[in-house]
N, C-alpha and C positions, 0 to 999 in steps of 0.2 A: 374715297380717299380720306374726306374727312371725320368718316366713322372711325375707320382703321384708324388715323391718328389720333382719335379721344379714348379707343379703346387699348392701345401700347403707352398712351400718355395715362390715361386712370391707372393703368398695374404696375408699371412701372417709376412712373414721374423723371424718365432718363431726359425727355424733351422740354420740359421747362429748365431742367437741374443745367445739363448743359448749356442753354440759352444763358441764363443768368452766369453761365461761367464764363464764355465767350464774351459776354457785353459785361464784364467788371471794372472797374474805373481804374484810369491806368494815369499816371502822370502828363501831363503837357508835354512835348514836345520830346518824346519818347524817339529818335528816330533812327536811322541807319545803324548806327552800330550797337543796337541792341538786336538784330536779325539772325547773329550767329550762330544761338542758340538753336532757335527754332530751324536754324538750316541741317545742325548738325542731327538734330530728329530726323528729320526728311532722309536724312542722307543715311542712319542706322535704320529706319523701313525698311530704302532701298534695300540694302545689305540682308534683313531678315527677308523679305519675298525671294530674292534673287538666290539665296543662301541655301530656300528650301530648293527653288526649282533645281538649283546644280546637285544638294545632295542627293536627288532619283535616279542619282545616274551616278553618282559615285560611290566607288569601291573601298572604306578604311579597313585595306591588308595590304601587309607589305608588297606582296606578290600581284597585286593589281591598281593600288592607287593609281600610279605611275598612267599603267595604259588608261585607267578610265579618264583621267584630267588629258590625255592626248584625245579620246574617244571625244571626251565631249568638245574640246577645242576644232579637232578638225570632222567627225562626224555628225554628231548631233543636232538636229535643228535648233538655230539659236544659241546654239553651246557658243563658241567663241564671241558673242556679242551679250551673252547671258556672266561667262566669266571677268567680260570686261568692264561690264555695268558693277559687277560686285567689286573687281579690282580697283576702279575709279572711284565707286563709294566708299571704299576704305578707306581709301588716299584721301578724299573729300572729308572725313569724319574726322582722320587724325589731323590734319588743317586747321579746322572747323571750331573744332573743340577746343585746341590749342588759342585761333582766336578770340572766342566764347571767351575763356580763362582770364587773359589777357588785357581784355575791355572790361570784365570783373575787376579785376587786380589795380588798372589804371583809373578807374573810376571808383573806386575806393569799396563796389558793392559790397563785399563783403563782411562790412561794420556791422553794429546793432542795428538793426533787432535781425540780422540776415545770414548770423553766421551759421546755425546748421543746413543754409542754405546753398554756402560754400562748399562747406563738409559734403554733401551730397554731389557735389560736381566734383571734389577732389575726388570722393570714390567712383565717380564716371569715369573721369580720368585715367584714374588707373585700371577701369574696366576695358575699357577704349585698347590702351596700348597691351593688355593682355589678349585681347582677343585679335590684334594685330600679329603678336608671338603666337600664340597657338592656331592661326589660319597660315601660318606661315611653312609649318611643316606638310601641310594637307597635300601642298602640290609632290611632294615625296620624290622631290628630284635631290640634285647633289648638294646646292647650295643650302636646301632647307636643311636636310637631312645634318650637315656638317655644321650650320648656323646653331641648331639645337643643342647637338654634342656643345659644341663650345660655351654656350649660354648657359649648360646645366655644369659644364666645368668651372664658370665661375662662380656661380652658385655655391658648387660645392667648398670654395674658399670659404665657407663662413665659420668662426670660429665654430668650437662644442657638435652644432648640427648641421654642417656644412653637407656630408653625406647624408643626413635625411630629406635634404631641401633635395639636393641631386637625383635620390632616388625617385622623391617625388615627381618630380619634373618630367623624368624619364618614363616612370611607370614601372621602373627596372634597375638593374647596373648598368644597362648599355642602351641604345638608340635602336629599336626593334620594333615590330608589331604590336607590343603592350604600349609605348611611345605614342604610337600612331594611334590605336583606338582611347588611349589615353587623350589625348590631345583633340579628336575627333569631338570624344563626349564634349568636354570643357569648350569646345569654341564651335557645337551646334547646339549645346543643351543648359551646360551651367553658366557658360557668361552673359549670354543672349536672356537668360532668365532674370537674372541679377541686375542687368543694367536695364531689363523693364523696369522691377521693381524701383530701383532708385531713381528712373527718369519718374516714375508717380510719387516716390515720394520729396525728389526736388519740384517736379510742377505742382506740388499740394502745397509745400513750402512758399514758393514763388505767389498763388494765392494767395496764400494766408497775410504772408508777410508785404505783400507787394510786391510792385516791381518798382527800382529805386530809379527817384529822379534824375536828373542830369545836375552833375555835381555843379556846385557852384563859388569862390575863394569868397572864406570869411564866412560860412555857415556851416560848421561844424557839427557832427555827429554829437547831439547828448543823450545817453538811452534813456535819462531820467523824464526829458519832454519830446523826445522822437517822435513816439509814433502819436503823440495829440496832434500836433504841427503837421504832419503826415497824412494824417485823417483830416483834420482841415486845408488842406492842399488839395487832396483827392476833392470834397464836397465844393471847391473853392472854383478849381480848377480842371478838376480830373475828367475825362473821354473815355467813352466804352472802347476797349482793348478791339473790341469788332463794330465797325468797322474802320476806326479812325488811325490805330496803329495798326492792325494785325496785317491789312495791303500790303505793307512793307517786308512783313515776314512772308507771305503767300507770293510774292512778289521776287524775292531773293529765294527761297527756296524750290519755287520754279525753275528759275534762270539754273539754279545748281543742276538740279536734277535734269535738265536740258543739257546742259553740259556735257553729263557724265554719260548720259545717252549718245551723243555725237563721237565723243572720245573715242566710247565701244563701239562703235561700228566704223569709223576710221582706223584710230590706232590699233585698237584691240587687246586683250589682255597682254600682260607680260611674256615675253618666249617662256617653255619649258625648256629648263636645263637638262644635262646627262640624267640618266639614274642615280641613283649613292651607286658610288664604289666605293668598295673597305680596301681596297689595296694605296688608295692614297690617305694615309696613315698621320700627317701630319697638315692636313688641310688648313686654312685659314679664311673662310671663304667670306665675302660680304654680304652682310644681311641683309632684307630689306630696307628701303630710305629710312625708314620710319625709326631705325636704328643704328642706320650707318654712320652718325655723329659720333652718338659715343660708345663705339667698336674703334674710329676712327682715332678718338682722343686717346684709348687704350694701347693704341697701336704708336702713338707718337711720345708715350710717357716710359719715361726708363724703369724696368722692370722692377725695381724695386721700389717702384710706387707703384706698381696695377693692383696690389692686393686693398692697398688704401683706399682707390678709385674704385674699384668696382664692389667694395661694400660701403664705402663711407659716402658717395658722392650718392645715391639713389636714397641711402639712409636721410641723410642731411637734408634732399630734395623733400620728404616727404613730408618729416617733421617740420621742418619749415612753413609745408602747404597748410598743414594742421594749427599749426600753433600763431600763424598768422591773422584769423578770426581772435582767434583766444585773448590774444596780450594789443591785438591794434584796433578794437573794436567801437572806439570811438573818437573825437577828431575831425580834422580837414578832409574831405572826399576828392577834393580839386587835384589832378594832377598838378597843378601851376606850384598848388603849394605843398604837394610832395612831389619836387624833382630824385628822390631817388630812387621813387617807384617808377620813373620814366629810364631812370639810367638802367635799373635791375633788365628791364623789358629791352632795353634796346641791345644790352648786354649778352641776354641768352639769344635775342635772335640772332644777332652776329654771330657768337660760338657757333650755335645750331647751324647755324649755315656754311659758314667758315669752313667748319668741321666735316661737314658732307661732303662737302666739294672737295677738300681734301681726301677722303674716302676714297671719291669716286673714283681719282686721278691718281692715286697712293698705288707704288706697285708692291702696298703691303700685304696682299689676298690675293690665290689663283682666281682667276677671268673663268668662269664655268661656262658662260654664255659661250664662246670660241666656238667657230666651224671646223668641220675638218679643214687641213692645207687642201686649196686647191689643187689643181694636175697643174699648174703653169708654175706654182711653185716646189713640188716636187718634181717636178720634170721627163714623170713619166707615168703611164697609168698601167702599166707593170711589171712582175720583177722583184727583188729581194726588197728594193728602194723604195718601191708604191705602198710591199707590204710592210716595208716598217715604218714608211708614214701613218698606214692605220693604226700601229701599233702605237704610237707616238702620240695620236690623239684616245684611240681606245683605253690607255692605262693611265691619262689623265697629264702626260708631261707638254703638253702642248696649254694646259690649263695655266703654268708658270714657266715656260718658255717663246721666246720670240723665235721665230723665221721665217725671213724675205719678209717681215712687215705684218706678222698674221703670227694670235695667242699670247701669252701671259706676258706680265712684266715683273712677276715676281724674282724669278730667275737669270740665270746668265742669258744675254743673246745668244742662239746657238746657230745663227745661219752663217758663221765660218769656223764653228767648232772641229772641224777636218784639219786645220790648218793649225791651229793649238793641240791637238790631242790628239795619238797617236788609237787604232782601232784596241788593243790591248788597254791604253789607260780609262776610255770611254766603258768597254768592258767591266774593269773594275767599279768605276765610279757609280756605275747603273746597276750593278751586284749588291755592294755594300752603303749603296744612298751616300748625303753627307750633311749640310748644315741644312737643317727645313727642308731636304731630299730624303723620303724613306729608303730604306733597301729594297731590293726589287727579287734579290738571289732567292727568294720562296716566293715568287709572284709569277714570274715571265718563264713561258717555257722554254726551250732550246731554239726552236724554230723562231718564233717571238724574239728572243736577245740577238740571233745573228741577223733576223730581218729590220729591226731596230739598228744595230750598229753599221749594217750595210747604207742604213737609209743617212747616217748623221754621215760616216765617211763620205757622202753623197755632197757633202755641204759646203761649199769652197768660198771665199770673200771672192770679189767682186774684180 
């Protein structure tokens, strides 16, 4: 063994090179809330091992995603504790990352000599939340399918090239198989690429430059004696990164990755919702969490401010991340003595949270997840009534309808709509749709509308 390693260390010198990067001298008392980072690696691993093993087994075409994400959920060896490991490390990454930023931003890291260090995490950043949007479509149920549509119809609000972003996005004019392998590429091949590179070139950054002290009120950033002071600090006081900090990180990013393992084989991934259906035509569905804030804020703003919000507020977000480095790069590091960097922070997590839970509990999106009506609440298991309870849930109106307790809330309650609507006005209204109701009169066949109105005429109050 000890040939072997004189003989891969003489050719290549990977085993000293390393050594000396792992034991690099790191500030004093470096400690828990510097772990984020390093979790939120562990936790994009996860995601790429887990990523490859799911994609051997799935299908990017319209005509089979769908059954292969069922295949591997309830067939496949490992499959549902395979997709739930990837689910949770998502969810663990966009967290992660978010907190990473966070204890950057509150601890002022981002000053000289450290801004293109930043810069590097903002573009993780938004690598992170892109690869959350384009794995979102992969499971090619109704919710992704219709979350997409909508996200590339905002898009297309952009002034001048508003339809090039859109087309883009799509891979097309409409949400189809070019979509799908559009999206497949970009969130197996070109995001997963991208955010290697820039995790090597923030940890080359992160070397080069250090890793920043623990700030302290009344020692102020000056780039002009920074990094002497710095360098004397390190020789003064500084600990090899291994093994005197790094425990902390190997330590926390255990415990995660424990976690996310436990989750997946208890919880398990997220249900599969319906297929896309194109017959419901004016969908509104809720995204994933990771976006449900501001879908949600969208939803609560009068319409003639969405066009503002949905290009000015992501604009605004970004430049701000950018320009942040740029014009505050020297200064107090101390939260104490910038209390507005503590409000900013306490600020967006309240919205962001605020704003979800709102979402969640908002009857402003069809419910996709919904079972069929049980038989105790149609009250028969067959008959004109049974079969237009299928029909009720097959053509999606159970998605934004209530009855006996069971389906949407975007809609009217319809478990005494027998008693307000006569079987001819129900007729009409199901024909020609109405507000956020498509039309159904070139959807539903004959048999379909009378087994449908049979089943609502069925629906009496109490």
């Amino acid at each position: 063994m000890k040939r072997l390693y004189n003989w891969f260390e003489d050719r290549t010198g990977l085993l000293s090179f390393m050594g000396k990067t792992v034991r690099h001298p790191v500030p004093p008392k470096t400690g828990w809330p510097y772990v984020f980072g390093s979790a939120t690696l562990a936790c994009f691993i996860l995601l790429v091992v887990t990523g490859i093993a799911l994609a051997t087994g799935y299908t990017p075409a319209t005509n089979d995603a769908y059954h292969s994400i069922q295949w591997i959920s309830d067939t496949a060896t490992f499959g549902r504790e395979l997709r739930g490991i990837h689910y949770f490390s998502a969810t663990a990454m966009v967290i992660l990352v978010g907190m990473h930023m966070a204890r950057v931003f509150l601890m002022g890291s981002y000053k000289y000599p450290r801004e293109m260090t930043w810069l590097a995490g903002v573009v993780l950043l938004l690598l992170t939340v892109a690869m959350a949007f384009t794995g979102q479509l992969l499971r090619w149920d109704q919710t992704a399918v219709w979350s997409t549509f909508v996200a590339a119809s905002q898009a297309g609000r952009t002034p001048y090239i508003g339809p090039t972003i859109a087309h883009f996005v799509l891979g097309g004019s409409t949400v189809g198989g070019s979509t799908l392998s559009h999206f497949f590429a970009f969130h197996v091949f070109f995001m997963p690429g991208l955010i290697f590179l820039f995790i090597g070139l923030h940890l080359y950054l992160v070397l080069h430059n250090g890793i920043s002290e623990l700030p302290k009120s009344g020692r102020p950033v000056e780039p002009e004696t920074y990094r002497a002071w710095y360098q004397s600090l390190l020789k003064r006081e500084g600990v090899p990164f291994w093994p005197d900090a790094a425990w902390r990180d190997v330590l926390f990013g255990t415990s995660i990755v424990a976690v996310i393992v436990i989750l997946a084989v208890i919880v398990g991934p997220p249900k599969l919702g319906p297929p896309p259906d194109p017959t419901i035509l004016k969908a509104s569905p809720r995204p994933d969490w990771y976006f449900l804030w501001f879908f949600s804020a969208l939803a609560e703003l009068p319409p003639s401010l969405e066009d503002w919000v949905i290009l000015g507020a992501p604009a605004f977000f970004a430049v701000m991340l950018v320009l942040l480095p740029l014009v505050g790069n020297r200064g107090e590091r101390s939260p104490l003595r910038r209390p507005w960097a503590i409000g900013v922070t306490l600020l967006a997590v309240i919205m962001i949270g605020a704003l979800t839970v709102v979402g969640e509990n908002a009857p402003w999106a069809p419910r996709f997840e919904v079972n069929a009506l049980p038989a105790k609440v149609v009250g028969t298991n067959t008959g004109s009534v049974a079969a237009g309870a299928s029909v009720f849930f097959k053509r999606g109106c159970e998605f934004c309808h209530t009855i006996g307790g069971y389906g949407g809330t975007r809609g009217p309650n319809l478990s005494d709509i027998s008693d307000r609507l006569s079987a001819a006005n129900m007729t009409i209204r199901i024909l020609n749709g109405g507000t956020n109701m498509p039309a159904f009169g070139s959807i539903l066949k004959p048999t379909e509308l009378n087994d449908l109105v049979a089943f609502l005429k069925s629906r009496h109050g109490s």
